[in-house]
N, C-alpha and C positions, 0 to 999 in steps of 0.2 A: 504494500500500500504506500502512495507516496502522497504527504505531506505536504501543502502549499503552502506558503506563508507569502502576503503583499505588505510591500512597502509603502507607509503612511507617514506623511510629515502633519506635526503634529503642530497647534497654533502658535503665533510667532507674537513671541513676549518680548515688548521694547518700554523703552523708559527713555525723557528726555534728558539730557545729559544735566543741564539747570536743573532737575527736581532733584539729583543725586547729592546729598550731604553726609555728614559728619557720623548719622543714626542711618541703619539698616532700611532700604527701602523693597518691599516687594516687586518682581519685575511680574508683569501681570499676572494670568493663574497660575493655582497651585497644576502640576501636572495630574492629569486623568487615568491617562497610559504610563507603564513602562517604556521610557525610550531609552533606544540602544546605541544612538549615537547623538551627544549634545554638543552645542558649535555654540562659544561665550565672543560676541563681536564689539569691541571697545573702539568706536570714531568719537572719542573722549578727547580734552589735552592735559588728561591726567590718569596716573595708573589708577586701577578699582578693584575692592576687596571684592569678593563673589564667598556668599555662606547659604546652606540648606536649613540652617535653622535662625536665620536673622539676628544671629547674636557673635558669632564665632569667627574669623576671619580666616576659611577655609581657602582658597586660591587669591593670587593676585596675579590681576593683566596687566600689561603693559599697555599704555595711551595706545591710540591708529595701530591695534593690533586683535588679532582672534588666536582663539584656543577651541582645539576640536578634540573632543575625546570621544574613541569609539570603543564601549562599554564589551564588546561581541569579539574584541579583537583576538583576545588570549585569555577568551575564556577556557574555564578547567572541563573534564572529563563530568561533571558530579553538578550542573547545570548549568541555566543561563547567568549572567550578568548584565542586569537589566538594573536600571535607575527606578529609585522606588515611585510610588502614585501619592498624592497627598501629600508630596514635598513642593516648596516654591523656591525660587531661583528669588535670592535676595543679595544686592548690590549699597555699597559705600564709599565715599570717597577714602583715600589715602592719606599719609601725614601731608600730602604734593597740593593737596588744599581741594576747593570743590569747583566743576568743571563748570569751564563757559560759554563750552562749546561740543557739538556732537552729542551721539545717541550710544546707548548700551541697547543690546537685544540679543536675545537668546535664542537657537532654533534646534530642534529635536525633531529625528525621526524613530519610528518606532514599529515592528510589525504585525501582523495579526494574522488569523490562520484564512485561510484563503478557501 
């Protein structure tokens, strides 16, 4: 029996680069789906904290840069690695101060059985 799984890009969370300060801001929803591969896109003119729980300062980007992480790459024997559901992508500015320019947004695809 063979398996289908389709690729679904999942909705495109942006935040204006001026609304980002000093306290964690939510970049729009929480996620729905499991997505397996997330892309953090900074046209910022300052680096930005990125945390899952709005509190912790889990990655930092650098200004006019992205980060893609594919969840599915190297995954193990023993299942998936998938990005949990009911998590949100929250953003903060750096010690580099708060931006005055440019957008943060996040984009996620994720699959489903077919």
């Amino acid at each position: 029996m063979v398996f289908v799984q389709y690729v679904e890009f999942d909705t495109l969370r942006e935040i204006a680069g001026t609304s980002i300060n000093s306290s964690y801001q939510l970049v729009g929803p929480v996620f729905a789906v499991n997505p397996r591969i997330i892309a953090f896109h900074n046209s910022t003119d300052v680096d930005l904290y990125i945390s899952t729980n709005g509190s912790t300062n889990m990655l930092r980007i650098a200004s006019n840069s992205f980060k893609i992480h594919d969840l599915e790459a190297n995954k193990s024997e023993t299942g998936d690695n998938l990005f949990p559901q009911s998590v949100g992508i929250w953003v903060k500015e750096t010690s580099e101060g708060t931006p005055t320019m440019g957008d943060f947004w996040v984009e996620a695809i994720y699959s489903k059985p077919g």
